[in-house]
N, C-alpha and C positions, 0 to 999 in steps of 0.2 A: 505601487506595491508597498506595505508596510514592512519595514524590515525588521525578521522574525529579533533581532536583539532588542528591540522597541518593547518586547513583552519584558516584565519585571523579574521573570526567573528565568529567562533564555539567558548565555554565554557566551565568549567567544572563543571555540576550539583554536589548540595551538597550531602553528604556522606549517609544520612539514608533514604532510603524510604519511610519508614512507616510515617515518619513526616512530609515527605520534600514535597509529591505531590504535595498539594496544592500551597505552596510556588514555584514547580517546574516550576508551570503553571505560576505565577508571573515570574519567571526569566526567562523563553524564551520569555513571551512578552516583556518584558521591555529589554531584551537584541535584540530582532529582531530589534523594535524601534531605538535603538542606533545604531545598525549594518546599517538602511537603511538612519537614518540621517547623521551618520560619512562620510557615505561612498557619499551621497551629500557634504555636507559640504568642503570633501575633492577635490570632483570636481569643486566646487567654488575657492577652496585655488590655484586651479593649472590651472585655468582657462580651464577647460573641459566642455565648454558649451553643446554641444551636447545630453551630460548625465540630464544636467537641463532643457534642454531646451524639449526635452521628457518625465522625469516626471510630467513638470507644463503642458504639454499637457495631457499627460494621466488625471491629475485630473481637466482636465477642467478649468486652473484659468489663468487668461492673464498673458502675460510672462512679468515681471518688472525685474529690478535689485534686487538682491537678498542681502541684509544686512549681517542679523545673522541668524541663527540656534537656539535651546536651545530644550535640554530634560527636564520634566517632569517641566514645568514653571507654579507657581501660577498664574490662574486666580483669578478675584474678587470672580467667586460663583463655580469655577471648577479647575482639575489639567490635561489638557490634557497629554496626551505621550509625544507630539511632537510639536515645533513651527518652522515654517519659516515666518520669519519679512522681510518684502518689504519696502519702503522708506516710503510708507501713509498706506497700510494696512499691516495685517498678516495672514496667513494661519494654524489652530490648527492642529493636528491629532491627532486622537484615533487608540488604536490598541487595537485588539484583535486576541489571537494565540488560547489558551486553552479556554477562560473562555467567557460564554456567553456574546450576547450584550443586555445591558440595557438601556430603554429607556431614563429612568427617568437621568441617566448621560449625554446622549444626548441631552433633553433638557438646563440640566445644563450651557453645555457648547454651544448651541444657545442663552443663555441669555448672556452670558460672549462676544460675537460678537460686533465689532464696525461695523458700517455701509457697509463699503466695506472689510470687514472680511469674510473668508471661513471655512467650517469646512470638513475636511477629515477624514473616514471613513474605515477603513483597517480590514479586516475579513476575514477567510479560512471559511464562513460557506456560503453556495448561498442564503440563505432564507433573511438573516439579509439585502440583497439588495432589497427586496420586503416591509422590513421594513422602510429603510427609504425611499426609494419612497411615502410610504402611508403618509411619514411629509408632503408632499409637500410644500418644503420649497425651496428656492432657491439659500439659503447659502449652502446647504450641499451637499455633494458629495459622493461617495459610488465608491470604487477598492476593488479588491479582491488581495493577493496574488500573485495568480495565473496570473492576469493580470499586474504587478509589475514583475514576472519572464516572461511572457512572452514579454513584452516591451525592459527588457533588452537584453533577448537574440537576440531579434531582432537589438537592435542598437550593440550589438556585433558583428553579422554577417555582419552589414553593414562595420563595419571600421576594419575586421579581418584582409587585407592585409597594413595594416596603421603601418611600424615599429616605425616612434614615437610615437604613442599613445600607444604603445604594455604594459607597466608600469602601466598605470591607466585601461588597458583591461584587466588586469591578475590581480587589484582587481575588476573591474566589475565581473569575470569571476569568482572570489571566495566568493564575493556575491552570485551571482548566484548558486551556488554550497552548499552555505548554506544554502537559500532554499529548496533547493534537498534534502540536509540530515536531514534537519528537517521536511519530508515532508509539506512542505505551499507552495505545486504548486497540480498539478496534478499529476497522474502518469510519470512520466519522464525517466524512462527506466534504465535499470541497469548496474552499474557500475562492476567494475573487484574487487573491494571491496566488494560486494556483498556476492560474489564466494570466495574469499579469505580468507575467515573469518573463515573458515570452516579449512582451509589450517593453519592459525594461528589466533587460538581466541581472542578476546579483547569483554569482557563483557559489554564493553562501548559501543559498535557498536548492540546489543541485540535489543535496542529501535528504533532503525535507522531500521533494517532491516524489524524488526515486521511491526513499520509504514508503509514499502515502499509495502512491501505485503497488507496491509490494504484499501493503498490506490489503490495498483491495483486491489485488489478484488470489492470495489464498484463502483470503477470505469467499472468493466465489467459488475457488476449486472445492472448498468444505461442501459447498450445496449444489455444483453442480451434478446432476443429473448421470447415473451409471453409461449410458450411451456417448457421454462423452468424456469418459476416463482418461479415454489414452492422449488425452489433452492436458496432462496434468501437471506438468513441469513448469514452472516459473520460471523463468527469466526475465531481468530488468534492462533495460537498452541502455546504452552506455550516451552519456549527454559529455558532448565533448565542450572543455574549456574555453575554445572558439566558438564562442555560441552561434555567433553569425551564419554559419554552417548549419546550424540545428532548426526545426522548426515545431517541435513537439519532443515531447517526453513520454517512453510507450513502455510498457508490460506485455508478454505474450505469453498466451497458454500453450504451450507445445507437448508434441510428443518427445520422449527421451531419445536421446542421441543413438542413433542407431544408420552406419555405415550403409548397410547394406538395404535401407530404405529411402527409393529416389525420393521422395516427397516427406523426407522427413522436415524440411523447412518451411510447409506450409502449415499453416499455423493460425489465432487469432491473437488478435491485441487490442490491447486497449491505450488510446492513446489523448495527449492532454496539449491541444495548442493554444494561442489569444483567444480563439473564440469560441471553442468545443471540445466536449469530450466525446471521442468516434469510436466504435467497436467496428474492428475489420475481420472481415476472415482474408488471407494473403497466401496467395497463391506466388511463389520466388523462387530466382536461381532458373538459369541456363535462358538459352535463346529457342525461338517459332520453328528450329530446325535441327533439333537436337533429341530424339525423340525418347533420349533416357532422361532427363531430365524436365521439370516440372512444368516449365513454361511452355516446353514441346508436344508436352505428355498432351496438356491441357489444350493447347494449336490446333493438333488432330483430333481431339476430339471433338473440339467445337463444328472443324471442318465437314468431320463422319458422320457425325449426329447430331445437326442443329436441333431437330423435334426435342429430342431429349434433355441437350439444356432449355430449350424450351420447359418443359414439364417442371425443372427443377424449377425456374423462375417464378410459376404458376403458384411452387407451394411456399413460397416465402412469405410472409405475413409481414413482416415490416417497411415501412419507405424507403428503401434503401438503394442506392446507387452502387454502378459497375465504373468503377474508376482506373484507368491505365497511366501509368505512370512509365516516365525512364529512368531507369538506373543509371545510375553516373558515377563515375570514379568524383569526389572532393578533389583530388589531387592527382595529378601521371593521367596515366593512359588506361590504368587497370584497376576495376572493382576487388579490395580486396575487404578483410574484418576491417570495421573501424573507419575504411576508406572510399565509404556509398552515402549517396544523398539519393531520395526520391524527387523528382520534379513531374508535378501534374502535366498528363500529355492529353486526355481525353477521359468525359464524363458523361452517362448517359443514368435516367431512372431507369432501376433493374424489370421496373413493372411497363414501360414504354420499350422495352425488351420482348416483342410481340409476335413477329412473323421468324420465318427463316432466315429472310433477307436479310434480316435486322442482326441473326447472330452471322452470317457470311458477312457483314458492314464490320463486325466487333474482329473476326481474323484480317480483314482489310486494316483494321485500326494497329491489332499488333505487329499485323507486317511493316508498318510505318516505323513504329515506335522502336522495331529494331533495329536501330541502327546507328554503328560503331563510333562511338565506342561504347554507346547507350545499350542496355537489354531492358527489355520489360519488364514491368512489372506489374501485379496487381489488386484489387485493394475492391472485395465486398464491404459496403459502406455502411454504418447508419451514426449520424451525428445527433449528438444534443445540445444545443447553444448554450455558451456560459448564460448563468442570469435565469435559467430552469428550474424550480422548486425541486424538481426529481434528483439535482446533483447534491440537495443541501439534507437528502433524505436516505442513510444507508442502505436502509432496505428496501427500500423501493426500488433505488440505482442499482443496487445487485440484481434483484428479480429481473426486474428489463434488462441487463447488462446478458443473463444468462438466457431467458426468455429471446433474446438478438441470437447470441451465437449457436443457440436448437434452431433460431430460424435458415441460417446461413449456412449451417451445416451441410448440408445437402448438396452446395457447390462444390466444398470438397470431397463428399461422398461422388459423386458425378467424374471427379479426377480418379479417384483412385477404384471406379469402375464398379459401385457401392450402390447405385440407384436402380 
């Protein structure tokens, strides 16, 4: 796995957590900032117009001869991120990575404006573009990230087969790249680092992978389908320091926390091992003999109505397997937050799921599986092997991602007595 510091604008965040958060969110903006003015600046020095001549488009500001550069430069009543100085006027920028946008700084720095001065605007949040529209002002300008990775990769593709500019493209290319790992694009599809991680851990790579999963999970809640709303909640799975323990890195779409709903912890995920990215639907929580809770709910009714999960299997459309697992305490005697591993107990294709028998064979399987200090657990499957063109493809991976869990749905409709 290549270590994400190996890229030319990656960094290395300070040593304690507990202190440093705040501060953290300080040094990735102030280091992105430097990362996207260096990386102008340096296509100035070596005359790469093409690269400036599309960022002054992208933010709207007529294209002049470009002076100087300068990071975090006193104004009279403000200290922007960023300046680029023109021969008569100059261009500010603000950035914002972690930490909200504030108005009242924005105003600051439209007072700090000479007459044909711009103010530039850089944000990973979509709202803060609704904000400054409402300035209606005509100095200022509003980019997202996301449109900054997308612009570049676009003039990257235009001049890929260009071998003298091949130097200043392979650092365009690791800009861009640094983007990706710090999620401040979109979902942008996943690399063989991903997958590798798992093959050989680096604790560093923890926050990279968490985010990349975050940002695919909302990014599919945006297009998921109104019949499955109440799936909407994100949550990211917590990857423990003792990786050895760990075997994958997962996101789940859930419903909101809600007491008074036995099945509120069943759920879908998306998750990322050595060798695949798997969408589950997971059915968890309680034992085959507990009949308020999910595992028990799901026991009896396999038992009472084999035809009917029959029928659900019928309407699945994907390849997908019914995999049982045990829950296990990592440590003691007891599954608590933070203190569960799944271990494969048993795997069958959900379409080789045919007769009755077949589903009376699957309560036979959970009756196994229960047993102390193990519970079961279980896991609608559909995997897609690193090394996939669909993983390297947003939208495609989304469609199918979402297209999987409309198909699986139905097992949990089946639980909660929906079919």
């Amino acid at each position: 796995m290549r270590d994400p510091h190996q890229n030319i604008f990656y960094y290395y965040r300070g040593p304690s957590k507990k202190i440093q958060d705040s501060l953290h969110d300080v040094q990735v903006e102030d280091n992105t900032t430097k990362a996207l003015i260096n990386l102008l600046e340096f296509s100035k020095r070596v005359d790469f117009s093409p690269l400036l001549r599309s960022f002054l488009k992208l933010i709207d500001v007529p294209r002049k001869q470009i002076t100087s550069f300068r990071l975090q430069e006193h104004e009279d009543q403000s200290r922007p991120d960023g300046v680029i100085n023109f021969a008569d006027n100059k261009v500010i920028i603000e950035v914002k990575v972690a930490a909200p946008l504030v108005l009242d700084q924005i105003y600051r720095h439209l007072q700090s404006l000479d007459r044909d001065d711009f103010l530039i605007v850089i944000t990973n949040n979509k709202t803060d573009s609704d904000k400054i529209k409402g300035l209606r002002n005509p100095k200022i300008r509003y980019i997202s990230w996301k449109d900054i990775h997308y612009n570049f990769v676009s003039l990257t593709n235009e001049i890929q087969g260009n071998k003298q500019l091949l130097p200043i493209l392979e650092l365009v290319k690791d800009f861009i790249n640094y983007l990706e790992v710090i999620v401040m694009t979109e979902f942008s599809g996943f690399k063989d680092e991903d997958f590798d991680f798992w093959i050989k851990p680096d604790i560093r790579y923890i926050p990279i992978l968490k985010n990349k999963l975050e940002s695919l999970a909302k990014s599919i809640k945006q297009d998921m389908p109104v019949r499955l709303s109440k799936y909407s909640h994100v949550y990211i799975g917590k990857i423990s320091r003792i990786i050895r323990d760990e075997r994958s890195a997962w996101v789940a779409l859930k419903k909101k926390k809600d007491k008074k709903d036995a099945l509120n912890q069943c759920n879908f995920t998306i998750e990322v091992s050595k060798s695949s990215l798997v969408i589950n639907a997971v059915i968890r929580n309680g034992r085959t003999d507990n009949s308020r809770k999910p595992l028990g709910i799901f026991y009896k009714k396999l038992s009472n109505n084999p035809s009917g999960f029959l029928n659900v299997i019928q309407r699945i459309k994907v390849d997908g397997s019914f995999v049982v697992f045990k829950r296990l305490p990592k440590t003691g005697r007891f599954i608590k937050r933070g203190n569960e591993k799944w271990v494969k107990f048993f795997e069958i294709k959900l379409h080789d799921i045919s007769t009755e028998d077949d589903v009376r064979y699957l309560c036979g399987i959970l009756k196994k599986a229960d047993s102390r200090p193990a519970s079961p657990g279980i896991h609608a499957r559909y995997s897609i092997d690193r090394g996939s063109a669909i993983l390297t493809d947003p939208e495609k991976l989304k469609k199918k991602i979402i297209s999987t869990i409309v198909s699986f749905k139905p097992i949990l409709d089946f639980l909660e007595d929906r079919c």
